[in-house]
C-alpha positions as MATLAB code, in Angstrom:
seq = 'XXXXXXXXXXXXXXXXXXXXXXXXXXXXXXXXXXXXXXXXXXXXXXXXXXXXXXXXXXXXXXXXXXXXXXXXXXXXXXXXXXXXXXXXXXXXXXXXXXXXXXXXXXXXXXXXXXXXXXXXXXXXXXXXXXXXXXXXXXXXXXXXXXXXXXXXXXXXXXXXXXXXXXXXXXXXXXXXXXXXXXXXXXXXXXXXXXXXXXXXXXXXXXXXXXXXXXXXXXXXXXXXXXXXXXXXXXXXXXXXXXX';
ca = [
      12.586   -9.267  -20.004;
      14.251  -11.972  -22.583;
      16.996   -9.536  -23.705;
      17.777   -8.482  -19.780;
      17.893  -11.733  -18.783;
      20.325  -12.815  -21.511;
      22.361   -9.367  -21.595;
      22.993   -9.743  -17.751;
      22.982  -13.637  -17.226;
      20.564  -13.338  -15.188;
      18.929  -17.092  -15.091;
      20.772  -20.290  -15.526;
      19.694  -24.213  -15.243;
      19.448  -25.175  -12.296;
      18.596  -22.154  -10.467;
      16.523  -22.376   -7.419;
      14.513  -18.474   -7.266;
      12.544  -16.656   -4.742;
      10.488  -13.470   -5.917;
       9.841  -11.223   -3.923;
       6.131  -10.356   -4.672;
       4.801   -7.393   -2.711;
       0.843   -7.199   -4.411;
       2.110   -4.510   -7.056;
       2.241   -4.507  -10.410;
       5.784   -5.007  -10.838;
       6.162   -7.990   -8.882;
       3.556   -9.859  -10.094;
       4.221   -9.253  -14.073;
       7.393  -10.435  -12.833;
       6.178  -13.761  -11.353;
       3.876  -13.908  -14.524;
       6.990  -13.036  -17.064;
       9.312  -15.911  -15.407;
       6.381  -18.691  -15.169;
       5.454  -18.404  -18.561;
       9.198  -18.335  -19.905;
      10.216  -21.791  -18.343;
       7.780  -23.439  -21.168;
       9.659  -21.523  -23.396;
      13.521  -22.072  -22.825;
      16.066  -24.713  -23.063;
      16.834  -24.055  -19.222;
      15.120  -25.467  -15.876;
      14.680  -23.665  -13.055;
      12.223  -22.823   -9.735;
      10.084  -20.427   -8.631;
       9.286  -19.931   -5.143;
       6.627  -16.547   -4.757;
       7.583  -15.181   -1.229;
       5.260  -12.267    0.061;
       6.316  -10.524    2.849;
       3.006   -9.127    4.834;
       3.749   -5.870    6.448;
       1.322   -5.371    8.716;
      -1.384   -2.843    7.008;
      -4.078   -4.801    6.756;
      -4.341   -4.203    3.415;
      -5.770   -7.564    2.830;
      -2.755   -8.212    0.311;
      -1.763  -11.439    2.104;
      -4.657  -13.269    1.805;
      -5.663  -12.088   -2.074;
      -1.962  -13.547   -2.980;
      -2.508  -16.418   -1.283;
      -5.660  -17.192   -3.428;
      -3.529  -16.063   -6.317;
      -0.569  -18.304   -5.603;
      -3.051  -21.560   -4.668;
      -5.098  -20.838   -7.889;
      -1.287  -20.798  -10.190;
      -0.404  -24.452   -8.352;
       2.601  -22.610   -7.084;
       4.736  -22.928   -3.899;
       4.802  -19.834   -1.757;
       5.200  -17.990    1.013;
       3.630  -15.429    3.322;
       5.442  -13.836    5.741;
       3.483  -11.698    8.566;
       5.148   -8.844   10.465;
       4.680   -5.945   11.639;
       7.661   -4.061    9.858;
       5.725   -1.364    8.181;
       3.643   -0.732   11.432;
       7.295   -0.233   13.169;
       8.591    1.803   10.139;
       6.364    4.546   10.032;
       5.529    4.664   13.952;
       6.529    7.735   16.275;
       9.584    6.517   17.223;
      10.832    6.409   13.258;
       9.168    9.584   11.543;
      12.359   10.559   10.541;
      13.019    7.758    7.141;
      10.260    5.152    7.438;
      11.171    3.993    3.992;
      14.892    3.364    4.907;
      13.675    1.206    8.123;
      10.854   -0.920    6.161;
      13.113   -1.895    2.603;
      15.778   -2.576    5.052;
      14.347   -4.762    7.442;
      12.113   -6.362    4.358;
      15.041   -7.318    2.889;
      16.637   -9.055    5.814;
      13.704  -11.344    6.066;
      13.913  -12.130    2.097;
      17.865  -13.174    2.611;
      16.598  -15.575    5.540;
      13.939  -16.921    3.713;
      15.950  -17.170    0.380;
      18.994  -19.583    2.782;
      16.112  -21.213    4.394;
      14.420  -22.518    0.888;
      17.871  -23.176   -0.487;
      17.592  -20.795   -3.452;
      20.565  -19.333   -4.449;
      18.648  -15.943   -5.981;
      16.077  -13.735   -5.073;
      14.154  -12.003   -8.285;
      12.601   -8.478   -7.207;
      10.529   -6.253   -9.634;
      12.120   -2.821  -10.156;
      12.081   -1.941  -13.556;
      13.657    0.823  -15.934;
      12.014    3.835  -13.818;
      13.291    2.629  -10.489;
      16.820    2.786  -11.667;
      16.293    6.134  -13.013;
      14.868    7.793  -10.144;
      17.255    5.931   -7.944;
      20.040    7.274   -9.745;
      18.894   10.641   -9.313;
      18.244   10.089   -5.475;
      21.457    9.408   -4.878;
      22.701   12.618   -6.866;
      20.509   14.723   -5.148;
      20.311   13.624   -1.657;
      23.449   10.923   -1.072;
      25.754   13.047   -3.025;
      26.882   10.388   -5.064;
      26.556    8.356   -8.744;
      25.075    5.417   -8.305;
      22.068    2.755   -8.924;
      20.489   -0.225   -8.873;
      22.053   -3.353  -10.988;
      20.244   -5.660  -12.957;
      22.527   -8.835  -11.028;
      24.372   -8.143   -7.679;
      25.781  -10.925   -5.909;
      25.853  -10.867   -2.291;
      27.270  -13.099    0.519;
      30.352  -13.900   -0.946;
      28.146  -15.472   -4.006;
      26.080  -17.875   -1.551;
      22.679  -15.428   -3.009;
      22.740  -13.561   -6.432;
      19.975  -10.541   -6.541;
      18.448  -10.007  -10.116;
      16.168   -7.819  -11.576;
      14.768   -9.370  -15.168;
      12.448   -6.248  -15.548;
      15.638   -3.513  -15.490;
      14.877   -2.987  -19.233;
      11.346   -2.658  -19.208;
       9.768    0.792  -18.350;
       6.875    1.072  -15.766;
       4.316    2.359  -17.814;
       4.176   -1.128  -20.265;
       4.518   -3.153  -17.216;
       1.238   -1.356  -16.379;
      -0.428   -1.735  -19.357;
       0.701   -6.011  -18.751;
      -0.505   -6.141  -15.562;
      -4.233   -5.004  -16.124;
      -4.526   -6.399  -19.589;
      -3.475  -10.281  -17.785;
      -6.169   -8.898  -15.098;
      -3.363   -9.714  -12.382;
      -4.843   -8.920   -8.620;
      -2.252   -6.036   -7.886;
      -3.464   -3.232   -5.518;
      -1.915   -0.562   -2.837;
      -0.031   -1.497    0.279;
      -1.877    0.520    2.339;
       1.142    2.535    3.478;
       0.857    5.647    4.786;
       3.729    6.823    3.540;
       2.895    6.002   -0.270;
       2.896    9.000   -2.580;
       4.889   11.143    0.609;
       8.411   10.403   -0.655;
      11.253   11.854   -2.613;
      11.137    9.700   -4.984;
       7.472    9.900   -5.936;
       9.451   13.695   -6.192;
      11.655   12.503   -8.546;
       9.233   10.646  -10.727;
       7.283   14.039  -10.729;
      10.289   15.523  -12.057;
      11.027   13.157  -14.641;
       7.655   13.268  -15.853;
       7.752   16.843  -15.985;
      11.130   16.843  -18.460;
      10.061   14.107  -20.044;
       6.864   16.138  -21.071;
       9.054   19.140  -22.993;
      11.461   15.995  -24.422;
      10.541   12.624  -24.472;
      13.985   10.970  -25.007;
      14.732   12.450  -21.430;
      14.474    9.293  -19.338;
      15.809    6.983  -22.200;
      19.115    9.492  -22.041;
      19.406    9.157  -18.368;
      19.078    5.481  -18.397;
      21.325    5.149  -21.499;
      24.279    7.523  -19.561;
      24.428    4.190  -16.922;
      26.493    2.798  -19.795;
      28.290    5.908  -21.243;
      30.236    6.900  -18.217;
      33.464    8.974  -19.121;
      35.595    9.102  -15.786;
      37.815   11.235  -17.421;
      35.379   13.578  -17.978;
      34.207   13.425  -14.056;
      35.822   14.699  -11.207;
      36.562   11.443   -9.790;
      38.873   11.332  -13.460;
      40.263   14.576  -12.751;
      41.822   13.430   -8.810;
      43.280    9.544  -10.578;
      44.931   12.380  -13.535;
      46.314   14.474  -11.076;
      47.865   11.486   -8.868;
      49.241    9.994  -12.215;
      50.836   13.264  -13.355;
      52.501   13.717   -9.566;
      54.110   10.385   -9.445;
      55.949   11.662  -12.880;
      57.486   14.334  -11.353;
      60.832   13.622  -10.326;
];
């Protein structure tokens, strides 16, 4: 998380940060990771946990809230009925779509509301993978997650410290620090294309392992001449030499 953090400039004194902390794995090795590193590092900076309650009764919201209280931290719990709404009749068509987009609304409010000027979430290596692919396969077009995206003309900066780490260690973190992560209770979990795509991964990765390093590593290896996009800026450049 160290290297991401310094590769990206991801973290800098004075920074004011909300994580997002859903009751997975990811997000709470990430609240754990970024705690632990302020004794460690020359810089200051705040935490503020946020959890946004979707309205499962999964029980999530008040097992983080003993978490948080028990940690001496400042937090948050948002209820709402988002996922309820998301995967209701009325929206059987992209639940998913409907629930990270209106989560994410309520993290920008909260993030102006607590004056923090960045909002930490907890995708890791594998989620920009098998976003990548996602977009290939059903958006028709190359592109991912970043590790630091600044939105609002710069007023909120998202980051995502764990963009080097794959899932499987963050795993092995969680239960071995005996953090209290557990399902969401959606009823979409395990439905979607890109529990597909991790299938898929898995299932290349199985016949050779470098597979998923290679995709991830191609993020930074792009050769737009070599693309088709290239191949259109070429062909513009050689018809503005012809006289």
């Amino acid at each position: 998380m160290g290297k991401a953090i310094h590769r990206y400039g991801l973290i800098q004194d004075g920074d004011r940060i909300l994580v997002g902390v859903s009751g997975g794995k990811d997000s709470l090795t990430l609240l754990r990771l970024l705690h632990e590193r302020r004794n460690r590092v020359p810089i200051d900076y705040e935490l503020i946990p946020v959890h946004i309650d979707l309205g499962f009764d999964a029980k999530r919201a008040e097992i983080l809230k003993d978490f948080f209280e028990a940690q001496d931290f400042p937090y948050h719990i948002e209820l709402t009925d988002i996922g309820r709404r998301a995967n209701s009749s009325e929206n059987r068509e992209n639940p998913c779509f409907l629930c990270s987009w209106e989560r994410r609304k309520r993290l920008f409010h909260l993030a102006h509301r607590f004056e923090c000027n960045k909002i930490a979430l907890g995708h890791h290596q594998d989620d920009i993978i098998e976003t990548l692919l996602l977009n290939i396969f059903y958006s028709a077009e190359i592109s991912t997650m970043h590790p630091l995206q600044t939105l609002f003309k710069g007023k909120i900066t998202l980051i995502r410290p764990l963009a080097l780490l794959e899932e499987k260690k963050i795993e092995r973190f969680a239960r071995e620090m005996g953090l209290p992560f557990g399902p969401s209770g959606c009823p979409s979990s395990g439905k979607t294309k890109r529990k597909e795509v991790k299938e898929l991964i898995e299932a290349l990765q199985k016949k050779n392992r470098r597979v998923k390093g290679n995709i991830f590593r191609s993020l930074s290896n792009v050769k737009l001449d070599y693309t088709l996009a290239g191949w259109r800026k070429s062909a513009e450049n050689i018809g503005d030499k012809i006289p």
